[in-house]
BABAPA-846372 format. One line per field, with one value per residue (C-alpha): residue number from 1; residue in one letter; chain; x, y, z. Coordinates in nm, 2 decimals. Layout:
<nodes>
num	c(NUM_...)
residuo	c(A_...)
cadena	c(A_...)
X	c(X_...)
Y	c(Y_...)
Z	c(Z_...)
</nodes>
This chain:
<nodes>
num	c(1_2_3_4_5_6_7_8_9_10_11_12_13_14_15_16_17_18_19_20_21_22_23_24_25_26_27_28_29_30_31_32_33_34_35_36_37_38_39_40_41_42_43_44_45_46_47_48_49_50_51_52_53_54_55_56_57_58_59_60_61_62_63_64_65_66_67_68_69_70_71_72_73_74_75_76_77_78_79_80_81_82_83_84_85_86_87_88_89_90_91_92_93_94_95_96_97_98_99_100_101_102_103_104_105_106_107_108_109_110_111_112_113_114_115_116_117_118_119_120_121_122_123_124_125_126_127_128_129_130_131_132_133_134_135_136_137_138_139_140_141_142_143_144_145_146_147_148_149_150_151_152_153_154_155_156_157_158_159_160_161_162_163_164_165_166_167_168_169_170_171_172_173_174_175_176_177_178_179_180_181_182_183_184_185_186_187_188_189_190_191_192_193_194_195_196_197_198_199_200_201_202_203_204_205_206_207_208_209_210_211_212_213_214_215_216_217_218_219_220_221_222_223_224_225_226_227_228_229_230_231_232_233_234_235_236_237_238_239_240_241_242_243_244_245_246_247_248_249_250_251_252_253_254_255_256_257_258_259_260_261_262_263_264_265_266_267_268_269_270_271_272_273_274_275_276_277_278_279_280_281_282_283_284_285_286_287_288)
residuo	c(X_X_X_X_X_X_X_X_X_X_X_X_X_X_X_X_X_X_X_X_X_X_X_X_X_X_X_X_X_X_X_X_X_X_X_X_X_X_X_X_X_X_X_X_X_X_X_X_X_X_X_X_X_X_X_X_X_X_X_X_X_X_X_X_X_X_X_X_X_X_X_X_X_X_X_X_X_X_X_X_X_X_X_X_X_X_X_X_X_X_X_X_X_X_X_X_X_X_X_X_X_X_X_X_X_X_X_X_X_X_X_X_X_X_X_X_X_X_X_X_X_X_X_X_X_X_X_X_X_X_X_X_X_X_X_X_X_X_X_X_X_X_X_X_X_X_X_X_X_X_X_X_X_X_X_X_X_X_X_X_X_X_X_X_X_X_X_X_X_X_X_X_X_X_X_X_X_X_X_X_X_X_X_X_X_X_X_X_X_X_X_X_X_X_X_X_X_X_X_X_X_X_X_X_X_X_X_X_X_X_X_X_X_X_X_X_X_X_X_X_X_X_X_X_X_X_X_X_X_X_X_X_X_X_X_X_X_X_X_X_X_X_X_X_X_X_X_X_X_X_X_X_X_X_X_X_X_X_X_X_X_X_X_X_X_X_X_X_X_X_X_X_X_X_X_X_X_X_X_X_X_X_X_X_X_X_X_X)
cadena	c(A_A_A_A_A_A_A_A_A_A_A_A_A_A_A_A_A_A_A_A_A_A_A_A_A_A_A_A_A_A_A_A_A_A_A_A_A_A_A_A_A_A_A_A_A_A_A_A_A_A_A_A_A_A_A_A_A_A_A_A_A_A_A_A_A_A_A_A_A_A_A_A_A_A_A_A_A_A_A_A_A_A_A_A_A_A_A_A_A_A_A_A_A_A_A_A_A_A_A_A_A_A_A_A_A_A_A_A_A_A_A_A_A_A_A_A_A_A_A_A_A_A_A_A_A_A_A_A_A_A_A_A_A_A_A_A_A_A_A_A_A_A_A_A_A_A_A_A_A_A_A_A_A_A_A_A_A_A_A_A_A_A_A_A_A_A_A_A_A_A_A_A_A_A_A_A_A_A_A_A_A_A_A_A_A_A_A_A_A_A_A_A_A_A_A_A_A_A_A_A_A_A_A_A_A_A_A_A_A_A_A_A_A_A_A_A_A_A_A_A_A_A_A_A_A_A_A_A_A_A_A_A_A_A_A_A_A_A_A_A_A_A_A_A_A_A_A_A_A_A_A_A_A_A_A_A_A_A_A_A_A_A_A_A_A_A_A_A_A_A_A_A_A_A_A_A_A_A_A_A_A_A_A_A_A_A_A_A)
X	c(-6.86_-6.81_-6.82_-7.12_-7.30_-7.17_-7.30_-7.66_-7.69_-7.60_-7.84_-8.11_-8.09_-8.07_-8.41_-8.56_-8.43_-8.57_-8.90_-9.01_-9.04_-8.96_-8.60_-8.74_-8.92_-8.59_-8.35_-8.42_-8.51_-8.15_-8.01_-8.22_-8.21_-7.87_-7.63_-7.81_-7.82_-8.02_-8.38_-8.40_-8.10_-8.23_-8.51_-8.35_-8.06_-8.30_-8.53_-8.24_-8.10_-8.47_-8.51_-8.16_-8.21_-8.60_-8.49_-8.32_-8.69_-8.87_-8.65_-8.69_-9.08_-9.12_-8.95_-9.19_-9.54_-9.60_-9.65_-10.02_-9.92_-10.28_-10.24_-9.91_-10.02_-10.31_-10.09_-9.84_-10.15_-10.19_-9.83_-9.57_-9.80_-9.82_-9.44_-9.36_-9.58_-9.42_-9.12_-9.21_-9.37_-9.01_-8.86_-9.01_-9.04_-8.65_-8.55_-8.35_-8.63_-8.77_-9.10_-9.02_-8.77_-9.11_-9.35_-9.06_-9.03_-9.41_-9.52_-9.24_-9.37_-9.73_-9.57_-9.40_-9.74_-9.93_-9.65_-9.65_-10.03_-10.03_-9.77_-9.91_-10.30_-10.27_-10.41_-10.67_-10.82_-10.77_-11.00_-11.23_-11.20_-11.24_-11.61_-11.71_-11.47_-11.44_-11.41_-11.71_-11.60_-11.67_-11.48_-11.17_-10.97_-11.06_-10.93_-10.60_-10.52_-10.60_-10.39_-10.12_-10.14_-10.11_-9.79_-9.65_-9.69_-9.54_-9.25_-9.13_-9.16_-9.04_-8.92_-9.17_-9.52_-9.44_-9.36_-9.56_-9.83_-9.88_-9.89_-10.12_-10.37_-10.37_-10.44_-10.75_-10.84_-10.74_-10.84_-10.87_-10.53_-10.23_-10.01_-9.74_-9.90_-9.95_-9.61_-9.50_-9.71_-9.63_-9.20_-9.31_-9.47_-9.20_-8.93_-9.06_-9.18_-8.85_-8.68_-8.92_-8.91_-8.51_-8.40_-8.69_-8.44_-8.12_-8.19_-8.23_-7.90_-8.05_-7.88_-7.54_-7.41_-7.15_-7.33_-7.58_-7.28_-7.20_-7.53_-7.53_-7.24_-7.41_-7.75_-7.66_-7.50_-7.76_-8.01_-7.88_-7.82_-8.15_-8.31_-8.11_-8.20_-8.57_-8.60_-8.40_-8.56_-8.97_-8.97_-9.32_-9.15_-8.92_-9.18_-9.41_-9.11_-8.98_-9.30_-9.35_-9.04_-9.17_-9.50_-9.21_-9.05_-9.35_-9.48_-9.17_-9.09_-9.51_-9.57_-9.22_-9.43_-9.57_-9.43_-9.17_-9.39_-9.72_-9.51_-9.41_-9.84_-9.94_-9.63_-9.75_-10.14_-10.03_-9.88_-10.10_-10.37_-10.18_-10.17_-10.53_-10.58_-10.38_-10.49_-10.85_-10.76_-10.56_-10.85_-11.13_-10.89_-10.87_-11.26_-11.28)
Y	c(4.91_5.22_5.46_5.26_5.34_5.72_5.73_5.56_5.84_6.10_5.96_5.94_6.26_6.43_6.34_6.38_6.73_6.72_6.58_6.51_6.16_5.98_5.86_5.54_5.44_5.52_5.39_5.09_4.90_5.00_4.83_4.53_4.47_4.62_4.61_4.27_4.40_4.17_4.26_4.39_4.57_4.78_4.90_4.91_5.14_5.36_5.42_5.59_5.76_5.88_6.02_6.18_6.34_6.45_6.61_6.90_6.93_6.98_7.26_7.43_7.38_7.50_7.81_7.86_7.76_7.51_7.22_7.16_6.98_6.86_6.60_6.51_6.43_6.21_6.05_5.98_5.81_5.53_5.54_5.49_5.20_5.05_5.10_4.92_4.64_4.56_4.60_4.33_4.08_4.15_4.05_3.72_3.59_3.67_3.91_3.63_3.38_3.30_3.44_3.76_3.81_3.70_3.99_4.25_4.23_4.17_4.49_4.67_4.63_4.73_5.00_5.11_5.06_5.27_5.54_5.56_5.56_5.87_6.03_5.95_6.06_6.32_6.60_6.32_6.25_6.60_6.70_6.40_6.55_6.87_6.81_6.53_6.49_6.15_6.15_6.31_6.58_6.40_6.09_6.31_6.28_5.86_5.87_6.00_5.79_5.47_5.67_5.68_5.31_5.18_5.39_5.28_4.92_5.01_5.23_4.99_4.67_4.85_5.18_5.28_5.55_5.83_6.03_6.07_5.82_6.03_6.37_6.21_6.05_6.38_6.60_6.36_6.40_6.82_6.95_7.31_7.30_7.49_7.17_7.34_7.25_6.92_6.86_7.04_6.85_6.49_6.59_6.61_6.34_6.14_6.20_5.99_5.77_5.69_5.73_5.48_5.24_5.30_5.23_4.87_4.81_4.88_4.63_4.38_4.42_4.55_4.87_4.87_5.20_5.18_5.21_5.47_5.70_5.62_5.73_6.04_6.14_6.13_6.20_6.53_6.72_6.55_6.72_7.02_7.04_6.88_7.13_7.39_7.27_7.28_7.56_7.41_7.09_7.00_6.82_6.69_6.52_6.31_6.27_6.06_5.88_5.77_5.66_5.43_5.32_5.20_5.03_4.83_4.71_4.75_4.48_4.25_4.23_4.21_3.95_3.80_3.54_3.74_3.72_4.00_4.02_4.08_4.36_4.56_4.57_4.64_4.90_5.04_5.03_5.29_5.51_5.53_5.58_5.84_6.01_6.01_6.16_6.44_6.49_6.52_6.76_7.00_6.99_7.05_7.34_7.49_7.49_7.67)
Z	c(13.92_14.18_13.87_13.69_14.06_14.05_13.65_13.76_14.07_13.83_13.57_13.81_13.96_13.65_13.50_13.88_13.89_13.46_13.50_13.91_13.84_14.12_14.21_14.34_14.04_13.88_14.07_14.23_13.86_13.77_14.07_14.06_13.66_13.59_13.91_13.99_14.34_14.57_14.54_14.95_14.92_14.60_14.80_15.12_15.03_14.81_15.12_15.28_14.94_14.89_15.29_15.22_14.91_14.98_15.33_15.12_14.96_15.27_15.39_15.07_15.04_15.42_15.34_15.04_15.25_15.05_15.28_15.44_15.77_15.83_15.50_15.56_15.92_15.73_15.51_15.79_16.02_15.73_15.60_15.94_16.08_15.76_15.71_16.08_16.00_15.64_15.78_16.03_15.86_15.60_15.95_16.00_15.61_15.56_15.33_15.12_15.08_14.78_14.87_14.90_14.63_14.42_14.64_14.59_14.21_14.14_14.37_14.22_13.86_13.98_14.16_13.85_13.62_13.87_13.88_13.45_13.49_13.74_13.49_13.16_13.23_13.53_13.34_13.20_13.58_13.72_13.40_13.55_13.89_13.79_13.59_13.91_14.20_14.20_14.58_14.82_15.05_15.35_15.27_15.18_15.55_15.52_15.18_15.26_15.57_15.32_15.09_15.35_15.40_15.04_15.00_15.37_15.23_14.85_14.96_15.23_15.05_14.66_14.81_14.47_14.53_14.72_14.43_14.08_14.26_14.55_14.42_14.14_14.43_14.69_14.32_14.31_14.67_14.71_14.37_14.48_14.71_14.45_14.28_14.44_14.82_14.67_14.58_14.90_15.12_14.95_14.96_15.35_15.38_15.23_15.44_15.74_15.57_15.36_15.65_15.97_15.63_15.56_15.91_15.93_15.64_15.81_16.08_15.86_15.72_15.39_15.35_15.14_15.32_15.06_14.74_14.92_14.94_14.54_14.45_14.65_14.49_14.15_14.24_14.41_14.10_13.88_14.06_14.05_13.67_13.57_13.77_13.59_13.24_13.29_13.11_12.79_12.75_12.74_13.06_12.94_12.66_12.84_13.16_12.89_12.74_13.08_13.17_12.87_12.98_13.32_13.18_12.99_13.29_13.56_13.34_13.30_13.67_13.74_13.49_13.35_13.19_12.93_12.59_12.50_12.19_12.44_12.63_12.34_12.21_12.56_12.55_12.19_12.28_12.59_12.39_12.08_12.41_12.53_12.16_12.13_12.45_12.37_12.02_12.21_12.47_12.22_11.97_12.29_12.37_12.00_12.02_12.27)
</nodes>
């Protein structure tokens, strides 16, 4: 089991280091579907793997100026409170009770669904944004501290959303700002707030300190190398095919009562989407 944990860190922080995707969307599925870890004590220990492993991104980002403090402060006005208040309300239901075994898995599939949504179609809605920004100028500041608070409630309660989703949203919100600001700025952001939601966890016992050192030991190496073969592999390639891959189970642990049969269309109808998308941008490209 210890090297099936070391293989799964390694795994994980391979394709993060590949494609960006985010560990938690990665990583705490494999626990919960694989390891049959207990549902809190996927997300809990992946909190504190993710404020671990993103705290090297933040030095390397601040280094580069590519961090814009004022949206991380934005994001971090919605996303802390709403991390201490999940993590309270976690408190009182108890982490073992039916209930919220049943929140953790559904949120985690939506989680997951939004996250291969915000991969599949960026380049789709930042064309959108592009023609129309979807979001007035004004409302821009509002819009990220209600950002902030939809990820402080999905990353403490699935430890899912402050990756691909919230580089995806704040692209939305900042079109002009560089992507690398975005993704600088969003690495920031997500280092308290893995960590205020990691440590709610850890006093509530949901923190296997144990397996959090296993993954590390994968994850660290994995990193590195993925990172390394970036320019050997198309990254794009396997960023769509792991994100088909989380509509799959996004929609199991969501909506277990669908049909297998039902998953695999709503699965194929993504994809053949997807294709058509791309077939229409390429040809809109040639024409030009």
């Amino acid at each position: 089991m210890d090297i099936g944990y070391i293989a799964s860190g390694f795994l994980v922080g391979l394709l993060v280091g590949l494609t960006g995707v985010g560990g938690g969307s990665l990583m705490t599925p494999i626990l919960l579907l694989i390891f049959n870890v207990k549902a809190a004590v996927a997300v809990g220990t992946d909190l504190l793997y993710a404020s671990i492993t993103k705290s090297v991104g933040i030095v390397a980002h601040g280094k580069l100026g590519n961090i814009d403090w004022r949206i991380v402060g934005l994001l971090a006005a919605g996303s802390v409170p709403a991390a201490i208040i999940t993590t309270i309300t976690l408190m009182q239901m108890g982490t073992a009770s039916e209930e919220v075994v049943h929140s953790i898995k559904f949120w985690l599939g939506v989680a997951l669904l939004l996250t291969s949504i915000s991969v599949l179609f960026r380049q789709e809605l930042m064309r959108l944004n592009k023609n129309e920004h979807l979001v007035p100028h004004k409302f821009v500041p509002a819009a990220t501290v209600l950002l902030g608070l939809v990820l402080g409630f999905l990353v403490t309660l699935t430890s899912v959303g402050a990756g691909a989703l919230g580089v995806t949203a704040l692209l939305i919100l900042y079109p002009k700002i560089p992507v690398n600001k975005i993704v600088g700025s969003d690495v920031a952001h997500a280092v308290p707030l893995t960590l205020v939601a990691g440590l709610g966890h850890a006093s509530m016992g949901t923190v296997n300190y144990s397996l959090l050192g296993m993954l590390l030991i994968g994850s660290i190496p994995g990193i590195w190398i993925g990172s390394h073969m970036t320019t050997k592999i198309s990254e794009q390639w396997v960023r769509n095919v792991l994100a088909l891959i989380l509509v799959y189970v996004g929609q199991k642990l969501a909506f277990p009562q669908l049909p297998q049969a039902l998953g695999l269309i709503i699965l194929l109808s993504v994809a053949l989407l997807k294709h058509w998308l791309d077939s229409r941008l390429a040809s809109s490209a040639n024409g030009k």
